[in-house]
N, C-alpha and C positions, 0 to 999 in steps of 0.2 A: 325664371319665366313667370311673368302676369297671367295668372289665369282669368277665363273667359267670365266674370260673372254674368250667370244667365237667370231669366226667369220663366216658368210655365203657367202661361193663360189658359187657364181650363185644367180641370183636375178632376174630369171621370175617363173613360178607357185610356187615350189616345195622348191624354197628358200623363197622365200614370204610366204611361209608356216611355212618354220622351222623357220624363223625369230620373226614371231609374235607371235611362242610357247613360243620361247626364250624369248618375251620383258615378258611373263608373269610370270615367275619361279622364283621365289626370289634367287637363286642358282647359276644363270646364268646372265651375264654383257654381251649382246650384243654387241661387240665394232666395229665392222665395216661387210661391204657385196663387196663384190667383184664380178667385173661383168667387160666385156670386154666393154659392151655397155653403150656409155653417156646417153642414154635416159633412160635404165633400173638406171643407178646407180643414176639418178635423180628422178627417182619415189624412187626408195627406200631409198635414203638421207629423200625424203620429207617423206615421210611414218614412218618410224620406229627412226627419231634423231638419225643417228647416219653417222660419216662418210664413206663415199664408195671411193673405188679405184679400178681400172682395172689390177691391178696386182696381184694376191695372195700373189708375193714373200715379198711385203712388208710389210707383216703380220708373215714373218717370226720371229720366236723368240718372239713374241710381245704376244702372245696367248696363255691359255691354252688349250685350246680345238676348232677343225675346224667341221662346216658341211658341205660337200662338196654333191651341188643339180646342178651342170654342165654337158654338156653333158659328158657321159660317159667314151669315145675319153680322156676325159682328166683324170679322173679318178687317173689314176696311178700315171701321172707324179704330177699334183698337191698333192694329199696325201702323195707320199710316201715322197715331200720335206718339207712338214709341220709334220709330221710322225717323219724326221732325229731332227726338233730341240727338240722334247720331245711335242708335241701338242697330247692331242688325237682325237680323227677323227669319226663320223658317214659321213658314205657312203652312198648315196640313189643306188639305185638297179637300174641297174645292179653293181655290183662293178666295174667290168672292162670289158673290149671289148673281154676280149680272157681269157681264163683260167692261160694260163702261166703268163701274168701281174697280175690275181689274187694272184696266188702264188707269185709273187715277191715281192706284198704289203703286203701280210701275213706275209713276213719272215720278211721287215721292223717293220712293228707292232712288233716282237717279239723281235727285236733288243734294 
């Protein structure tokens, strides 16, 4: 069986969370956490073995599946560019800042 390789956008509470569900699922290949902050991406390189980077886009392509636990603000733009290369996506709540980005990222999903 292909495991899922996945990545976590955002690496304080909420991605520290979905991260350590993920090292547990036999299903799922945690491959990297994405986080703007050196000190965040240093705890969780140390924490979970696996590499971090401050960019999401360079996980572009590279994934199959994103959990996106960043502030919300970003929401849109990071999913719906990980969304365009065929990634699938859990979104932590809120999904987006404003209803109309909801629906924009909807319609990517659907694409």
């Amino acid at each position: 069986m292909n495991r899922i390789r996945t990545v976590v956008v955002g690496a304080g509470h909420l991605g520290k969370f979905h991260a350590s569900k993920l090292k547990t699922l036999p299903e799922f290949d945690l491959v990297g956490i994405v986080d703007p902050s050196e000190q965040a991406r240093a705890v969780a390189a140390d924490q979970f073995a696996v590499p971090t980077t401050a960019d999401h886009r360079e996980w572009l392509g590279k994934v199959d599946a994103v959990v996106v636990a960043s502030p919300t603000t970003y929401h849109r733009r990071v999913t719906s560019e990980l969304l365009e290369t065929g990634a699938h996506a859990l979104v932590e709540k809120p999904l987006t800042s404003t209803a109309a980005e909801a629906e924009e990222l909807v319609e990517c999903a659907l694409l």
